[in-house]
C-alpha positions as CSV (number, residue, x, y, z in Angstrom):
1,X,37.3,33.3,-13.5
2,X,36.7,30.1,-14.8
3,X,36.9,28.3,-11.1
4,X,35.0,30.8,-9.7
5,X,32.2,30.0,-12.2
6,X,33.2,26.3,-11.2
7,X,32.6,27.3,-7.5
8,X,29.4,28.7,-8.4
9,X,27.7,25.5,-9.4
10,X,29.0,23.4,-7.0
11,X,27.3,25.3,-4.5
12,X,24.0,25.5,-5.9
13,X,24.2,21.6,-6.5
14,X,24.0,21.0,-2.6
15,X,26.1,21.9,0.6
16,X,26.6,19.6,3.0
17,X,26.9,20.4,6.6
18,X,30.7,20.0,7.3
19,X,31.6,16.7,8.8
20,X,33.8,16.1,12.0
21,X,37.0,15.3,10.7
22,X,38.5,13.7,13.4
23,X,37.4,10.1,15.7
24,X,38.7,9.4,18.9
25,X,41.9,8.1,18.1
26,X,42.7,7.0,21.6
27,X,40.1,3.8,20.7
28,X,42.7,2.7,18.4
29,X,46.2,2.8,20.0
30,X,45.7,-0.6,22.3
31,X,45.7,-2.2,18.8
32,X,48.9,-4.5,17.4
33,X,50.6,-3.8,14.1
34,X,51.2,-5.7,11.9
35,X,53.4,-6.2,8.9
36,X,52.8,-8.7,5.5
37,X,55.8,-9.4,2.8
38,X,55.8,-11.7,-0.2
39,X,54.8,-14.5,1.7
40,X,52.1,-13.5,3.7
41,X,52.0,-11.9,7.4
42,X,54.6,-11.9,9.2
43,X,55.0,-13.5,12.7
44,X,54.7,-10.9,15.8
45,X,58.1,-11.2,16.9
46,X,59.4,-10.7,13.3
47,X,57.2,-7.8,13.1
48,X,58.4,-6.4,16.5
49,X,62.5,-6.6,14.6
50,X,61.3,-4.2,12.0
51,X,59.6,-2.1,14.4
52,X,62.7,-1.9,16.2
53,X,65.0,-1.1,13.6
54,X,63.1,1.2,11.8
55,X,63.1,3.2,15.7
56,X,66.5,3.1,16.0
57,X,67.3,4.9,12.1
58,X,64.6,7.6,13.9
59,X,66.8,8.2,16.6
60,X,64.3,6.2,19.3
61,X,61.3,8.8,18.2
62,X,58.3,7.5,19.6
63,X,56.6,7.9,16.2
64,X,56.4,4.3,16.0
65,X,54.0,1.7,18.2
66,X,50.9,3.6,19.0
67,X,50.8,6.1,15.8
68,X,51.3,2.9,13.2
69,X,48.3,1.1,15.1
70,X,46.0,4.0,14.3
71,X,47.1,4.7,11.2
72,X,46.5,1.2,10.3
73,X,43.3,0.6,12.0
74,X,42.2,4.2,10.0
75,X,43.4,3.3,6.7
76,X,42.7,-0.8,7.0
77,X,45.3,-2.4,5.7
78,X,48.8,-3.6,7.3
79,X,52.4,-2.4,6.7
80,X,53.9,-3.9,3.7
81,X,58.1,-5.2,3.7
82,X,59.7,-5.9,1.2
83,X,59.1,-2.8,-1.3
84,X,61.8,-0.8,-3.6
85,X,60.9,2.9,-3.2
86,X,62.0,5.4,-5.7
87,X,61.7,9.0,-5.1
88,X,61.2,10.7,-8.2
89,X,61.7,14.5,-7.6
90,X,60.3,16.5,-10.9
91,X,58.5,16.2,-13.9
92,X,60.8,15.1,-15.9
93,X,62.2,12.3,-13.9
94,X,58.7,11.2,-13.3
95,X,58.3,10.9,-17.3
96,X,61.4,9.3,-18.0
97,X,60.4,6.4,-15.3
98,X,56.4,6.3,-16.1
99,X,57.8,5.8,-20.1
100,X,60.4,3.3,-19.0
101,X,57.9,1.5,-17.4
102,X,54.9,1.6,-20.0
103,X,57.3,0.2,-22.7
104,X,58.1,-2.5,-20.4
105,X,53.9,-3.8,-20.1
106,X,53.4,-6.9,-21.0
107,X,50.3,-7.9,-19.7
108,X,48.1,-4.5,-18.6
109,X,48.5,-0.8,-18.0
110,X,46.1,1.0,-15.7
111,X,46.2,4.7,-15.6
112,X,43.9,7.6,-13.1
113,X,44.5,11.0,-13.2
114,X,42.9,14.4,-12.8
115,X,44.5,15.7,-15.9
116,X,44.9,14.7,-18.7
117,X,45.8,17.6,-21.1
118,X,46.0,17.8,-24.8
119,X,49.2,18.9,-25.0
120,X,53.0,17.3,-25.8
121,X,53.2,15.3,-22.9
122,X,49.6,14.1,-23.3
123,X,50.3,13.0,-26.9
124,X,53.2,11.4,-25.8
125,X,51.0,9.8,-23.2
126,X,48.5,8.2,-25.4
127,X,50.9,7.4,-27.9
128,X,52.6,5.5,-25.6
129,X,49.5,3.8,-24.3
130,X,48.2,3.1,-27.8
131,X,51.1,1.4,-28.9
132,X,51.0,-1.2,-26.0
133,X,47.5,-1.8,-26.9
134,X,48.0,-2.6,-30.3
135,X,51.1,-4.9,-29.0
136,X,48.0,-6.6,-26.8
137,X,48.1,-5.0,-23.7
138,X,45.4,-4.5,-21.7
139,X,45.1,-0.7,-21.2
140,X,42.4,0.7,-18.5
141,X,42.2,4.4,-17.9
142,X,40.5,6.9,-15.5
143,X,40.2,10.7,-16.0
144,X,38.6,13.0,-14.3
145,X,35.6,14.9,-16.0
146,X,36.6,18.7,-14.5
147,X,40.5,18.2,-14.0
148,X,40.5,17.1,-17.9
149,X,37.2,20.1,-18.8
150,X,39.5,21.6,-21.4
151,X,40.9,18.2,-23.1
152,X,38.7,18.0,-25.9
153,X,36.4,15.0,-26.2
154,X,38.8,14.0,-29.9
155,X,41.9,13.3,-27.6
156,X,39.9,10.2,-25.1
157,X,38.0,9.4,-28.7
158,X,41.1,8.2,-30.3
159,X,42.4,6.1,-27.6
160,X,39.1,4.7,-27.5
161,X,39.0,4.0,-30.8
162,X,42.4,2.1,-30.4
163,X,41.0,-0.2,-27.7
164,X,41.8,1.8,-24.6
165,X,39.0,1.3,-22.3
166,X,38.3,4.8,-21.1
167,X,35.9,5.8,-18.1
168,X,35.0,9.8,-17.2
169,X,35.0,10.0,-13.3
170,X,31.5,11.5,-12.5
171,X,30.7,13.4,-15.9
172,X,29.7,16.9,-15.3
173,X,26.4,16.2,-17.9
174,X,23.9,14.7,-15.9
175,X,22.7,13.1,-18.5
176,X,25.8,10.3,-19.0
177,X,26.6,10.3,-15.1
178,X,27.5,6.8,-14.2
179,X,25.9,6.9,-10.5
180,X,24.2,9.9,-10.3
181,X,24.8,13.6,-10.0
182,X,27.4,13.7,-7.8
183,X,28.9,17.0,-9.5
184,X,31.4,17.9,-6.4
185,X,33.0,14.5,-6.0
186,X,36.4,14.4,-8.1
187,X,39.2,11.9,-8.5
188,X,42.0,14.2,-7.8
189,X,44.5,10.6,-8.3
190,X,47.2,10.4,-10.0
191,X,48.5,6.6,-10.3
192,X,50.0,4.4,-13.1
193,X,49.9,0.6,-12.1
194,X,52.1,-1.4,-14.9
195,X,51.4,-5.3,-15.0
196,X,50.2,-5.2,-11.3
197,X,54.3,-5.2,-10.2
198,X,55.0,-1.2,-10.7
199,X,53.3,1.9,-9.6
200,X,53.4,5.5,-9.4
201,X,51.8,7.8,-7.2
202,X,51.9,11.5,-6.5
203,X,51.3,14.8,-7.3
204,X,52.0,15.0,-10.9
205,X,49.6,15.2,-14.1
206,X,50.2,14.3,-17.3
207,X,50.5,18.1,-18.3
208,X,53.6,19.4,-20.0
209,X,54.0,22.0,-17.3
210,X,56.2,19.9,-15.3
211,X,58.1,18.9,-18.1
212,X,60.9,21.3,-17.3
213,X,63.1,20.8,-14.0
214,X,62.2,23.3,-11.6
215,X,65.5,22.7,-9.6
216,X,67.9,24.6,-12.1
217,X,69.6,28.4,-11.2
218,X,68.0,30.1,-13.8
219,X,66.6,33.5,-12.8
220,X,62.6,33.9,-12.5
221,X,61.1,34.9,-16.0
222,X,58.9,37.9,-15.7
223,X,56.2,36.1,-16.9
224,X,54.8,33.9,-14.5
225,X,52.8,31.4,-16.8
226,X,56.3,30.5,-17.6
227,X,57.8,29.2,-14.2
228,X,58.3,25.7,-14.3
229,X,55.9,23.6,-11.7
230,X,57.7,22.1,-8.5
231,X,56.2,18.4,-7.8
232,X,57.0,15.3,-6.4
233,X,56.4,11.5,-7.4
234,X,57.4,8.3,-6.0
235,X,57.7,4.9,-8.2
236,X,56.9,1.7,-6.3
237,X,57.7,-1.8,-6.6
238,X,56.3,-5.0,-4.2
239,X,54.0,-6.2,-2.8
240,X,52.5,-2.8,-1.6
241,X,51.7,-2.4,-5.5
242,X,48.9,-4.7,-5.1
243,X,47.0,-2.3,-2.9
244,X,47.7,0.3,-5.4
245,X,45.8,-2.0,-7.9
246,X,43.1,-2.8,-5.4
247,X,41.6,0.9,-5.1
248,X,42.4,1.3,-8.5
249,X,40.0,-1.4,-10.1
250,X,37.2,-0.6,-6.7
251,X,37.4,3.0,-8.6
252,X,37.1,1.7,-11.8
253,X,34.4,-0.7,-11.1
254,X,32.4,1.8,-9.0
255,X,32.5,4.2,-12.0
256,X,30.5,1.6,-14.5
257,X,33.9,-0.4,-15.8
258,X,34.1,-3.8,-16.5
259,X,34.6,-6.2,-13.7
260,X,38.5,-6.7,-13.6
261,X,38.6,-9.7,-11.4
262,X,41.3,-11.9,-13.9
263,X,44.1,-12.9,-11.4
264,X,46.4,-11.4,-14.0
265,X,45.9,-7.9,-12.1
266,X,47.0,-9.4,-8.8
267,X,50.3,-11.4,-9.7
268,X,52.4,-13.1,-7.1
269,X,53.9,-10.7,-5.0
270,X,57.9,-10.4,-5.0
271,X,60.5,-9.0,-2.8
272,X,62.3,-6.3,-4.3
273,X,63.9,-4.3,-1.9
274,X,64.0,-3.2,2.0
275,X,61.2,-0.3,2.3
276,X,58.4,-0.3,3.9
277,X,55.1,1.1,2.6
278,X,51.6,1.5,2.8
279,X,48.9,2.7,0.5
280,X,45.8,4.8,2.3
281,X,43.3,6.1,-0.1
282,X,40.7,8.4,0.8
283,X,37.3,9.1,-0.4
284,X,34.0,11.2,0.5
285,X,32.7,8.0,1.8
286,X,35.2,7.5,4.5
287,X,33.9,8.3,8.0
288,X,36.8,9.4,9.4
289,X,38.8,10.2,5.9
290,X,41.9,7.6,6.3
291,X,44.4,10.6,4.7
292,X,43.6,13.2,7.0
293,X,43.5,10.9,10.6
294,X,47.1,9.0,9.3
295,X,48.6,12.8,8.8
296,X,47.3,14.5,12.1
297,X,48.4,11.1,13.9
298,X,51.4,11.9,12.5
299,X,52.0,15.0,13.6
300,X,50.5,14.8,16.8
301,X,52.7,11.7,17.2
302,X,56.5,13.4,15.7
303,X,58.9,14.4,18.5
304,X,61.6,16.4,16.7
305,X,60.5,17.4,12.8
306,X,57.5,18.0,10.8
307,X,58.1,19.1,7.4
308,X,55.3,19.8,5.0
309,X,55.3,21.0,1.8
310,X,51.6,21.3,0.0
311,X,50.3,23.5,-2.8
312,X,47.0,24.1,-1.4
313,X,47.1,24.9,2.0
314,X,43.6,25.7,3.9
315,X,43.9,23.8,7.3
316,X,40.6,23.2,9.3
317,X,41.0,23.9,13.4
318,X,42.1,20.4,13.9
319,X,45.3,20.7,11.9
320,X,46.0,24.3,13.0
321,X,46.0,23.3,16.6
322,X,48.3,19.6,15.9
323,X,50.9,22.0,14.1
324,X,50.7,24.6,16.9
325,X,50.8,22.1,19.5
326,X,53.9,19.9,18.0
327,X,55.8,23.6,17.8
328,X,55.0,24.4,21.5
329,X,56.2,20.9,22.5
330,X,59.5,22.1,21.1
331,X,58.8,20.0,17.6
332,X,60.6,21.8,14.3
333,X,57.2,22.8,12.0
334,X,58.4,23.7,8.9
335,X,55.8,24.2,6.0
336,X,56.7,25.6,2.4
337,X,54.1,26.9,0.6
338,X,53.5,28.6,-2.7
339,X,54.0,31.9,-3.6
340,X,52.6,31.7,-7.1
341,X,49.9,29.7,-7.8
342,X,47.4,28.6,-10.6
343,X,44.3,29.4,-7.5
344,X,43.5,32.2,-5.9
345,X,41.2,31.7,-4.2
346,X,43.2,28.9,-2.6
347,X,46.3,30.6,-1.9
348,X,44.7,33.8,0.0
349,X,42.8,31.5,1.7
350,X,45.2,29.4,3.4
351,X,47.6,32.9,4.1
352,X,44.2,33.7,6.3
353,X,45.9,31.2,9.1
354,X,49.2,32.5,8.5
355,X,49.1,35.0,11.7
356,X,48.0,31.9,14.1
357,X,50.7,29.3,12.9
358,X,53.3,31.9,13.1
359,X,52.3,32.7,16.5
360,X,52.0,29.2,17.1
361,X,55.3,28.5,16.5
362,X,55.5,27.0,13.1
363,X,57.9,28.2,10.6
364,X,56.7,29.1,7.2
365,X,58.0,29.5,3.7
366,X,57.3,29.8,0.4
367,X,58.8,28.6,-2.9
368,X,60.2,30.9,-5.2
369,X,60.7,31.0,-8.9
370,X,58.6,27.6,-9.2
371,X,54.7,27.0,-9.1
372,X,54.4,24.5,-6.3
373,X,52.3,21.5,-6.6
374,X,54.0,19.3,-4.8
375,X,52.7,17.2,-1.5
376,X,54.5,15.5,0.6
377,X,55.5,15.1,4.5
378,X,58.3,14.2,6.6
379,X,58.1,13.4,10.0
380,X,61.3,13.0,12.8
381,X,63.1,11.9,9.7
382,X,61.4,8.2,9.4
383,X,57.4,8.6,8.2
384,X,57.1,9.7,5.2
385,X,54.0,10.4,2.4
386,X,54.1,11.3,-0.7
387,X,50.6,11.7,-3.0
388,X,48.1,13.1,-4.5
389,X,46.6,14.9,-1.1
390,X,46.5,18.8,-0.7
391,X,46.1,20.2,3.5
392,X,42.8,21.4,2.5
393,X,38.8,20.8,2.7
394,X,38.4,19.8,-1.0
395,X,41.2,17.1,-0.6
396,X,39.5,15.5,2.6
397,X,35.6,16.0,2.1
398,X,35.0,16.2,-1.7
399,X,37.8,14.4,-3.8
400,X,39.0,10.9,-3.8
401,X,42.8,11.0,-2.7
402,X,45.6,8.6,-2.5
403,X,49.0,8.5,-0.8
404,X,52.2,6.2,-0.2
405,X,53.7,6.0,3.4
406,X,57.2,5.3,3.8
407,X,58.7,4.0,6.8
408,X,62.4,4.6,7.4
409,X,65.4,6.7,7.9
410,X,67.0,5.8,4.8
411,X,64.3,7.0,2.4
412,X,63.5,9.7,4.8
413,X,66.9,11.1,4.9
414,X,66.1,11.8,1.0
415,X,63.0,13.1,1.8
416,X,64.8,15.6,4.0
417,X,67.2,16.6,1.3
418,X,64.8,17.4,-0.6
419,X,63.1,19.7,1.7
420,X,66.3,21.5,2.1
421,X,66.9,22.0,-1.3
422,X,63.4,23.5,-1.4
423,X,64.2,25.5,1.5
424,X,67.1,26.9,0.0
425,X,64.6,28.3,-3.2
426,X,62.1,29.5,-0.9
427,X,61.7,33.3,1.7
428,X,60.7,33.0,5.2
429,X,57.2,34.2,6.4
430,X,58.4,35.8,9.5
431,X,55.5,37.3,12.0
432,X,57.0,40.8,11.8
433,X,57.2,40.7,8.4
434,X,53.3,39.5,7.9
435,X,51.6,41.5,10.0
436,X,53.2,44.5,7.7
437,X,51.0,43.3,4.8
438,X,48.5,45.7,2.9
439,X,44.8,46.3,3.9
440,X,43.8,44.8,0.3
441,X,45.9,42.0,1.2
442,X,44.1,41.4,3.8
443,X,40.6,41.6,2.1
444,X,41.4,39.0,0.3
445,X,42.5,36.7,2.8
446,X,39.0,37.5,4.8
447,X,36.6,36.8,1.6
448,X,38.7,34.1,0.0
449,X,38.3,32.3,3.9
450,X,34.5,32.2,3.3
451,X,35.2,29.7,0.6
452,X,37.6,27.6,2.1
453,X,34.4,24.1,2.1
454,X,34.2,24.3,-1.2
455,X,38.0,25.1,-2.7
């Protein structure tokens, strides 16, 4: 009820006609990639090595050349070697790392998330960050004014009051907006940057609903509010983190903070490992939205797997027909999808393209005995993203997003055993078995669909 109401007003604020999604993405494929470490950009020929390797862990997929030069040329920034990527695969293994890591600050902590709760793992949270401050560390944090509505306004008052600098993203009271009444544009983020050398970025809040493991054989409870949530983060290190910290402080600062431009933020960058990575944000500015172009180029681009798994799932055309089209081209499209969820609204509304994906090819599940939140994408076992991004309008018109990209078999052969082992908790969505669903089930699908702008 509540996001209905939530719906409501955000309609009667202003509509906008919907955008085209997509550029012509043949202008960018003539373009070179390139690729920066520690030291700066790297010289053609040394880029052209990597390239090469990283195709032969893929198999020789042609994922590489032309799909890395528009996803680039999209997102705006180059490849980064170089990086130590750490795929952490639930709530609490997220925890355990972001706490490692806060006690470890020594200079600054900055923190953006949708949520924010009031609850054990927020105390935790703010305990944590309070206690670095008083030790002198610069502490900046971001939440966002609906994802945090029920956090009461005590919980951001006391880490004010210990010398946390705090910013609401786009208040919902007019009166103490920052740049106007822009009441549909959230910061769906969720990213912790720790003395400008570690970040983390994904799908996880700080909410104790993912503090229990949601990969354990215990049976389903028969209350649902008490399934554990299914979510995925990833913990970052290099010199990728400084892009991290760049669209972290061009939010803060667009938001009314305090310019951050000490070189503190931006230390030297270090080698600390193999992987390579890129950051690509995405906001309601973009024109096209650098999330959604780098994942259809993707998947127009894979040759032998696309695996998805997203908690809110309401494609527009555009992605229907990549998904259909990679299937027909004999590509294996595997999506899991939820089968409880915390919306709706949502959920019937991305069922409503069930019937054409199935026909189309593409192989759907979805999770059981878990609320899935996760998002995250593998593609021919070597392009990987893991992030805050959901497969639906809100994430690519109204919210600003942000994602890693992996490149490699090595971390994407994790990434693929972790899609099994969500296969193996999840039913198939067979076409037989759909089309045998009720009339009301139905109904719901058909008026949920209507939303499908705003959600």
């Amino acid at each position: 009820m509540a996001r209905f109401a939530w719906l409501l007003v955000i309609c009667l604020v202003g509509c906008s006609p919907i955008p085209t999604m997509v550029p012509d993405m043949d202008r960018y494929s003539a373009k070179r990639v390139s690729m920066e470490g520690a030291n700066g950009p790297l010289s053609p020929a040394r880029t052209q090595a990597i390239l090469q390797r990283l195709q032969q862990q893929g198999g020789g997929t042609g994922i590489f050349e032309r799909h890395l030069a528009v996803e680039e040329a999209i997102a705006g920034n180059p490849l980064l070697v170089g990086n130590k990527v750490t795929l952490l695969r639930d709530g609490p293994a997220t925890f355990k790392a972001m706490f490692t890591s806060i006690k470890e600050a020594r200079d600054h902590i900055n923190v953006e998330f949708y949520i924010i709760e009031d609850d054990e793992v927020g105390n935790r949270f703010a305990d944590a960050l309070l206690a670095k401050r008083a030790e002198g560390v610069d502490v900046n944090l971001i939440y966002d004014s609906v994802g945090a509505i029920n956090t009461p306004s005590a919980f951001f008052e006391r880490l004010k009051a210990g010398g946390v600098r705090v910013i609401e993203f786009n208040p919902i009271n007019p009166l103490t907006a920052h740049r106007g009444w822009e009441v549909n544009w959230r910061d769906h983020r969720k990213v912790l940057i720790v003395d400008g050398r570690t970040a983390f970025v994904g799908g996880i809040n700080i909410s104790s609903v993912y503090s229990r493991g949601s990969y354990s054989k215990r049976q389903r409870p028969a209350n649902e509010s008490k399934l554990p949530w299914r979510d995925t983060h990833v913990q970052l290190e290099g010199p990728v983190v400084a892009e991290f910290q760049r669209m972290f402080i061009d939010t803060w600062q667009k938001q009314g903070g305090e310019l951050l431009t000490d070189k503190r933020y931006f230390p030297a960058p270090v080698t600390k490992g193999t992987d390579v990575a890129r950051a690509v944000a995405g906001t309601p500015e973009d024109s096209p939205n650098s999330i959604y172009v780098t994942m259809l180029s993707a998947i127009r681009s894979a040759e032998t797997s696309v695996h998805l798994t997203n908690a809110y799932f309401v494609p527009d055309k555009q992605m229907v027909a990549a998904l259909t089209e990679a299937a027909a081209r004999g590509v294996d499209v595997k999506i899991i999808l939820p089968s409880t969820t915390d919306s709706g609204l949502v959920f019937h509304a991305g069922r409503s393209y069930y019937t054409v994906l199935l026909r189309g090819g593409v192989k759907i599940y979805e999770q059981k005995d878990a609320v899935l939140h996760a998002k995250t994408a593998v593609v021919d076992g070597v392009w990987s993203t893991i992030g805050s991004t959901n497969l639906d309008w809100r994430s690519f018109v109204h919210n600003n997003e942000i994602n890693a990209v992996i490149l490699g078999g090595g971390f994407g052969a994790q990434m693929e055993a972790m899609f099994e082992a969500d296969l193996e908790r999840s039913d198939r969505i067979t076409l037989d078995r759909w089309q045998q669903r009720s009339l009301a089930t139905r109904m719901k699908e058909t008026g949920a669909r209507l939303w499908e702008y705003w959600l």
